[in-house]
C-alpha positions as CSV (number, residue, x, y, z in Angstrom):
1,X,21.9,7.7,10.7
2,X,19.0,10.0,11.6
3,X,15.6,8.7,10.9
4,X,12.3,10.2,9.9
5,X,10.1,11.7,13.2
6,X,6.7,13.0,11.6
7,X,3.1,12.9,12.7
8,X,2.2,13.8,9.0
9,X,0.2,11.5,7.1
10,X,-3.4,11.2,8.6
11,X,-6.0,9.8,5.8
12,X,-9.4,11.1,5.8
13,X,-11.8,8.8,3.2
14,X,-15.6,10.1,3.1
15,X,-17.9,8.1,1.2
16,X,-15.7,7.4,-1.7
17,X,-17.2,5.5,-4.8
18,X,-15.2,5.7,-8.1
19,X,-15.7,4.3,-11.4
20,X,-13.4,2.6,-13.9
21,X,-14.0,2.3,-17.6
22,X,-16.3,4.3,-20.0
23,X,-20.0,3.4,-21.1
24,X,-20.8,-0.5,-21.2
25,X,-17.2,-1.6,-20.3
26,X,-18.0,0.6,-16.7
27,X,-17.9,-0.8,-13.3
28,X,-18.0,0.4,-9.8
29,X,-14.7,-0.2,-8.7
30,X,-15.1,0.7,-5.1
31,X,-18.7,2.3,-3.4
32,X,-19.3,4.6,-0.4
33,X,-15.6,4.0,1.6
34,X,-15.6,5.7,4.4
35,X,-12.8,5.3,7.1
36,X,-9.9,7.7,8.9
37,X,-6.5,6.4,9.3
38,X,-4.2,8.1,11.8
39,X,-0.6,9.5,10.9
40,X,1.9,6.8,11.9
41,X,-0.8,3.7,11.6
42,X,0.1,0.3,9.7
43,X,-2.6,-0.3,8.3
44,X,-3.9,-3.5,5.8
45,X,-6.6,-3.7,3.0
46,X,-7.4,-7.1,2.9
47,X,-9.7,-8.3,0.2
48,X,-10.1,-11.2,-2.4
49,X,-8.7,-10.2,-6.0
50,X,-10.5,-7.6,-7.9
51,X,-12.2,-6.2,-5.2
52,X,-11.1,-2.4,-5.5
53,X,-7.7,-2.9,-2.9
54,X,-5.2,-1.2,-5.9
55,X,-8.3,0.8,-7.1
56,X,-8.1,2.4,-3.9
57,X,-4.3,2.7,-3.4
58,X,-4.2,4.3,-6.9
59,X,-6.6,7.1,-5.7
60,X,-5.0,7.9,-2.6
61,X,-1.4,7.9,-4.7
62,X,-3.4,10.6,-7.1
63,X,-3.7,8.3,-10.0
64,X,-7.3,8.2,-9.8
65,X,-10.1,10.4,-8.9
66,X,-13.3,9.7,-6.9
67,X,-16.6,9.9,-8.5
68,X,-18.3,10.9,-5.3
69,X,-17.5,11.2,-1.8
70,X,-13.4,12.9,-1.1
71,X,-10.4,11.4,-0.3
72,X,-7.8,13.7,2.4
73,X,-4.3,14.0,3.7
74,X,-3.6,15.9,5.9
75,X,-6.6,18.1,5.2
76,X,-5.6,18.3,2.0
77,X,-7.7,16.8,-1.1
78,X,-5.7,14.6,-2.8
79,X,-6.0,15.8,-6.6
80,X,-2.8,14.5,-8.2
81,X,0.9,12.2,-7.6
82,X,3.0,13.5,-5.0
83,X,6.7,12.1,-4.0
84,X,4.9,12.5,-0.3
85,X,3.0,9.8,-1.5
86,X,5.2,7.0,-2.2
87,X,4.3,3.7,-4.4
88,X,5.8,0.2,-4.2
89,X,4.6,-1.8,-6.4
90,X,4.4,-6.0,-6.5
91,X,7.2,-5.9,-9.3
92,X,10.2,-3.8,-8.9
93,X,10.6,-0.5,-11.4
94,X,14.0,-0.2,-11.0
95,X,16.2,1.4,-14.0
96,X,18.2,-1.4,-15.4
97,X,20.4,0.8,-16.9
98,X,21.2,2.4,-13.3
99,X,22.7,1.2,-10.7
100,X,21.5,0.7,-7.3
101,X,22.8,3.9,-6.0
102,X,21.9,5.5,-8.6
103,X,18.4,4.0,-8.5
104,X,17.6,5.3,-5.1
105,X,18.7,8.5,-5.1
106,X,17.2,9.1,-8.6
107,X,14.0,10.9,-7.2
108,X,16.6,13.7,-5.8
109,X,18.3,14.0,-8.8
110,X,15.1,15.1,-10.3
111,X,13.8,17.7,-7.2
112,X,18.1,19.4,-8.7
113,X,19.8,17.9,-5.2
114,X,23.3,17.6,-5.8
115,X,25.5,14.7,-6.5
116,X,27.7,14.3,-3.6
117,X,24.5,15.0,-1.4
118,X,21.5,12.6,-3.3
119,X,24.5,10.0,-3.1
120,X,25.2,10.3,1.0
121,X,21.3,9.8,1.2
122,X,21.1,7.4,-0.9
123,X,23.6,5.3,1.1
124,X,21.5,6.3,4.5
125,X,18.6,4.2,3.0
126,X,20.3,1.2,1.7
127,X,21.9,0.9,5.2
128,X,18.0,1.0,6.7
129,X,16.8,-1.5,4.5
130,X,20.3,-3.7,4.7
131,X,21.9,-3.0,1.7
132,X,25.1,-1.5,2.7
133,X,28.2,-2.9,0.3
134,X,25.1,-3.1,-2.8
135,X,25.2,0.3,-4.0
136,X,27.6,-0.6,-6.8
137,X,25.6,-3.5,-7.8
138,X,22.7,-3.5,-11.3
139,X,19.5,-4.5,-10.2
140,X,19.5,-7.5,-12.1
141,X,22.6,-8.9,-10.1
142,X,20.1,-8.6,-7.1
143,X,17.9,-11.0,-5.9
144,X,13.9,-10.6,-6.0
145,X,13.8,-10.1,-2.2
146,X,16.7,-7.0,-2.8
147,X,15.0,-5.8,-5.3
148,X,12.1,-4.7,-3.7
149,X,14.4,-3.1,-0.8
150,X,16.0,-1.1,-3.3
151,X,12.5,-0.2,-4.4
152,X,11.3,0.4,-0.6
153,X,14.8,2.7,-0.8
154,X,13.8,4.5,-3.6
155,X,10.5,5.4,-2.1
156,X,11.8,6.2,1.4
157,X,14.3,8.9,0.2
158,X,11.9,11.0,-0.2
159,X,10.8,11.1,2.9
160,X,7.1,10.7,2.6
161,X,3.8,10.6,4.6
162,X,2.6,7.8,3.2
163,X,4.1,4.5,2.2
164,X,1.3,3.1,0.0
165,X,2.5,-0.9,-0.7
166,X,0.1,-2.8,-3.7
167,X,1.2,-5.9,-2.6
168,X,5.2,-5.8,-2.9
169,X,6.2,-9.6,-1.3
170,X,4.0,-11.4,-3.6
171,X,6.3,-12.3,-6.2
172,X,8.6,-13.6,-3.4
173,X,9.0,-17.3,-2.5
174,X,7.3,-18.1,1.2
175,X,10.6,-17.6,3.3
176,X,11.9,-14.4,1.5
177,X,8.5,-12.7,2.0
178,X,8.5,-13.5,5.8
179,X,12.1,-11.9,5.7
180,X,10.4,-9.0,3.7
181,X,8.0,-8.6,6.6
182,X,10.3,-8.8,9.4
183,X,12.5,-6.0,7.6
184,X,9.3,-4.0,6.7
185,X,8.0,-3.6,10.3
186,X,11.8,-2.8,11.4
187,X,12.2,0.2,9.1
188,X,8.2,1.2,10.0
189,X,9.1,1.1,13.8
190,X,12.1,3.5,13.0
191,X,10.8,5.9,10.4
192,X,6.7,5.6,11.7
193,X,5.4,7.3,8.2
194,X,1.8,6.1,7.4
195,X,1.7,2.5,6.1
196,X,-1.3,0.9,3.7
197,X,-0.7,-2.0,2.5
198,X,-2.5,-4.4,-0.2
199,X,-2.9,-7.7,0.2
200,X,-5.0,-10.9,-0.3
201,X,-2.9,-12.9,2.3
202,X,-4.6,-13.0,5.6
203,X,-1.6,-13.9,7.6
204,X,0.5,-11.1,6.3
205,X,-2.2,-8.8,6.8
206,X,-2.2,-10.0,10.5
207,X,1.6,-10.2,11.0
208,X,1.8,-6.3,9.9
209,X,-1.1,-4.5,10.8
210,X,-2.4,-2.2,13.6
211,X,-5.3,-2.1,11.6
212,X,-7.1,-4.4,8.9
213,X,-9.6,-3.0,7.0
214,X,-11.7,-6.2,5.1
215,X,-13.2,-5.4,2.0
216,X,-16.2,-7.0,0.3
217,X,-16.1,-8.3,-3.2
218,X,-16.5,-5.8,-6.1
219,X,-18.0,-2.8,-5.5
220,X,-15.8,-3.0,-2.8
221,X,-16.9,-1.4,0.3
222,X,-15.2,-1.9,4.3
223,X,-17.3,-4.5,6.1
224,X,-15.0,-4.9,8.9
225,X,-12.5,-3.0,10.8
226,X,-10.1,-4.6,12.9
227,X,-7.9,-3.3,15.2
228,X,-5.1,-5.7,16.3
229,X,-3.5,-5.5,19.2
230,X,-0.6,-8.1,19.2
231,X,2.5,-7.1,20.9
232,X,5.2,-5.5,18.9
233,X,8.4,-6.1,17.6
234,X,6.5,-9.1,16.2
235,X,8.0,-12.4,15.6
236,X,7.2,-15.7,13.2
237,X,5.9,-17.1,16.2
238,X,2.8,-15.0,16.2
239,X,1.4,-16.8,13.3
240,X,0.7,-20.5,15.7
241,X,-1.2,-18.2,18.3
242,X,-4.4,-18.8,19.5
243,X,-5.4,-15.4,19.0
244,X,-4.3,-14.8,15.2
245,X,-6.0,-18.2,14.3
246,X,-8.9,-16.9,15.9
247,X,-8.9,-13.6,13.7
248,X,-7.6,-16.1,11.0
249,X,-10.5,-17.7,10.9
250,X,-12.8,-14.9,11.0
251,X,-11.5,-13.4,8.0
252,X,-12.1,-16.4,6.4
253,X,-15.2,-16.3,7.3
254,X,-16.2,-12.6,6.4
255,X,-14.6,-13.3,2.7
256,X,-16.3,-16.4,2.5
257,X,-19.8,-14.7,3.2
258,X,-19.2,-12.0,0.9
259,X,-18.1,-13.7,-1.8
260,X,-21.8,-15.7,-1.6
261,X,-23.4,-12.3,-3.0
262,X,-23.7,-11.6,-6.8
263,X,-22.6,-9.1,-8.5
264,X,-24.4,-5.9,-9.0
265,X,-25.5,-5.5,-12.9
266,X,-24.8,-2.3,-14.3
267,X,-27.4,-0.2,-16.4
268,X,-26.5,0.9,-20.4
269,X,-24.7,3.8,-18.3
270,X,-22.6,1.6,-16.7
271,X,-23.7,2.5,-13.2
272,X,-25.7,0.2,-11.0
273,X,-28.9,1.2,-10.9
274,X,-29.6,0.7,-6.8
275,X,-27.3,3.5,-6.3
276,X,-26.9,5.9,-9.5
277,X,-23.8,8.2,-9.4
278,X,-22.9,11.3,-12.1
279,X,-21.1,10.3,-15.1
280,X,-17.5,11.6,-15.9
281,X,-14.6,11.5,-17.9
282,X,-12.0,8.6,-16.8
């Protein structure tokens, strides 16, 4: 099959700080981001829970909007969901009542593409993620690891610029989600879209990455920015090297530190008060 050739998909994040909640129940999700991401890049965010990782996926998917500071692809400000911003999610969203085909190539369906066409695509993809002879199949005949390639599939069809992952193998037993990797970083070195990818696990963010951009507890804000240069296609034999338990360890050390600091305390406006930003409408 032909695969996708872009260099689309270049991520330009200035300053960004956005806000959840409304009044007293407000929190800074995420404060003063500021980092560019090149089209083609696999890149992590690696952070402990509740730091602002999905927070920050949802904004650049168009689900939520900055306070301050903008968020580009492209050049262009991201102000809503696109399908050239595709989602995968920890837990599948499959249709049950669909089936596998059917699943995949629902996202044409909706843009009017034809049966007989949406179909022949659809098959393209479950061939890249190694699903040929499943298309038949209802998703709950699949296993978890299948699952979430149909759900890769179902992004991928539409072909976009970025593949934004909230932490899609972590459901998975230990073995499956090293599978999940391996297959990953195959379909990324054939299709090369843009890659960010959520995750607490320090390993995986090594195994994947070109890039792992740390993030501090809640507000969370970049505090390191590694750039990994491990040979690639990568294997499960990466994970004994000297080097990754090097840059093992100093994760663990820069999310150890982090985590020493207190919280900031919001004022009645539910900002904090060392760094006051306009109130809006969530």
């Amino acid at each position: 099959m032909s695969v996708m050739q872009t260099p689309e998909g270049r991520i330009d994040i200035r300053q960004l700080s956005i806000v959840l909640g409304q009044g007293r129940e407000a929190f800074e999700a995420v404060q003063g981001l500021d980092c560019q991401i090149e089209a083609g890049q696999f890149v992590c965010i690696l952070g402990p829970s509740g730091c602002g990782k999905s927070t920050l996926l949802g904004a650049l998917a168009g689900h939520l909007s900055a306070n301050t500071g903008s968020l580009k692809v492209d050049g262009h400000t991201v102000s809503g969901p696109s399908p050239q911003r595709g989602m995968v999610f920890q837990h599948h969203t499959l249709f049950p009542w669909r089936t596998v085909r059917d699943n995949v190539a629902f996202g044409l369906k909706m843009r009017g593409i034809g049966k007989a066409e949406r179909h022949r695509a659809a098959d393209d993809i479950l061939a890249l993620v190694g699903l040929d002879g499943f298309a038949e199949r209802w998703p709950d005949q699949l296993s978890g690891g299948m699952q979430q390639r149909v759900e890769i599939a179902r992004v991928l069809i539409n072909r976009p610029r970025l593949l934004l992952m909230d932490e899609p193998f972590g459901a998975l037993d230990a073995l499956t989600r090293l599978s999940m990797q391996e297959l990953l970083l195959d379909i990324w070195t054939r299709i090369r879209t843009t890659v960010v990818f959520v995750t607490h696990d320090i390993d995986e963010a090594l195994f994947l990455a070109d890039r792992v951009l740390v993030m501090s507890a809640r507000p969370g804000r970049i505090i390191e920015d590694l750039h990994l240069d491990f040979h690639r296609p990568r294997t499960s034999e990466l994970v004994t090297s000297t080097e990754f338990v090097r840059l093992k360890r100093h994760c663990l050390d820069l999310l150890r530190h982090d985590n020493d600091r207190p919280l900031p305390r919001l004022n009645p406006l539910g900002l904090p008060p060392e760094n006051p930003l306009p109130r809006f409408a969530l």
